[in-house]
C-alpha positions in Angstrom: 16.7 18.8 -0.8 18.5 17.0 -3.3 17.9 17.9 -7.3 19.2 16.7 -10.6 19.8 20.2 -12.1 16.6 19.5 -14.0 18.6 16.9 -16.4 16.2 14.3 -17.3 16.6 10.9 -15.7 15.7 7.2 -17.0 14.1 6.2 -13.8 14.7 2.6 -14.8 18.1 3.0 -14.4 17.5 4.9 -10.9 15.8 1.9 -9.4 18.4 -0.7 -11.0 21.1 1.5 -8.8 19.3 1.8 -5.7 17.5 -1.5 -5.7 19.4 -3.9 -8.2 17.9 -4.9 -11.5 14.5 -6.0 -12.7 13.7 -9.4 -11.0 16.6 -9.7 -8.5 15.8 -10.5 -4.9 16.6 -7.0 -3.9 14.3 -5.3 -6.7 11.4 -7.8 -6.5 11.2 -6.9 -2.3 11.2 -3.3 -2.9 8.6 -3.6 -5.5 6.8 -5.5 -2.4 7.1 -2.9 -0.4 6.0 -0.6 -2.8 2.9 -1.6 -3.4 2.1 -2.7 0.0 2.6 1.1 0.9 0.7 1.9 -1.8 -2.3 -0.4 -1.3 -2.3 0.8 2.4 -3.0 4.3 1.2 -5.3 3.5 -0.6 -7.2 1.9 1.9 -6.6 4.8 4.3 -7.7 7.2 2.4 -11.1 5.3 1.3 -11.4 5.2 4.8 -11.3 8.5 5.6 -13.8 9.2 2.6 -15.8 7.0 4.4 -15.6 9.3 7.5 -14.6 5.7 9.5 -12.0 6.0 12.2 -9.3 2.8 12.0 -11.0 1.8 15.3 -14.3 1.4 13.7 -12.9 -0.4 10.7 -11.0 -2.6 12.7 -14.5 -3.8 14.3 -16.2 -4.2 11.1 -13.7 -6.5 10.1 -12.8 -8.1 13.5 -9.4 -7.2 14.2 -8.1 -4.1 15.8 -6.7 -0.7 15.4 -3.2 -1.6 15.3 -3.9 -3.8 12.5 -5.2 -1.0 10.3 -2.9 1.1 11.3 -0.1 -1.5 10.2 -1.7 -2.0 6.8 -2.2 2.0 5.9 1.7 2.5 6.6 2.8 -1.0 4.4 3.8 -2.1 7.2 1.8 -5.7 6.9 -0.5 -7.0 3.9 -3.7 -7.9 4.8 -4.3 -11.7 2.9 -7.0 -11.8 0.4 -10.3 -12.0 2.1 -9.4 -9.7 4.6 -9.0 -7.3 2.4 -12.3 -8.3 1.0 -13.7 -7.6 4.0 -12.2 -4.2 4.2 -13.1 -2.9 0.9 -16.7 -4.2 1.5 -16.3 -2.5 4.7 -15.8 0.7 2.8 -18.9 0.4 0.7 -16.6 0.0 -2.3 -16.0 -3.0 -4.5 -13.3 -4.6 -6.5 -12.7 -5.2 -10.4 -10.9 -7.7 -12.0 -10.3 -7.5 -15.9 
């Protein structure tokens, strides 16, 4: 495992070496990815709240499994209303301020 001797970092300036600067190419698709992983989690683990296997989901919404799966790993972003469907599928709900 790989420390910092407990030296405290700007992380602004970690994510500008590993991933370029704020609003390059390279940043913005990380920040992509990011939250795409991030969202996915989300979802997964309102799923299992909900005590709903990914197979189960997947019918509510009329896809399949490997669907799900793809979205709780980042792998793929579901569009809009799909994930509309999946949150309603949940028994949650979403805010927009």
């Amino acid at each position: 495992m790989q420390t910092n001797n407990h030296k405290i970092v700007d992380y602004d300036e970690v994510l500008d070496a590993k991933f370029g600067k704020e609003g390059t190419p390279s940043r913005i698709e990380a920040e992509e990815k990011a939250y795409a992983f991030y969202t996915g989690q989300i979802i997964e683990q309102a799923r299992k709240k909900a005590g709903m296997t990914q197979a189960k989901l997947a019918e509510k919404i009329g896809s399949n499994k490997s669907y799900i799966s793809r979205i709780e790993t980042g792998r793929t972003e579901p569009k809009v209303s799909t994930f509309y469907r999946i949150v309603s599928s949940l028994g949650l709900s979403v805010e927009l301020t």
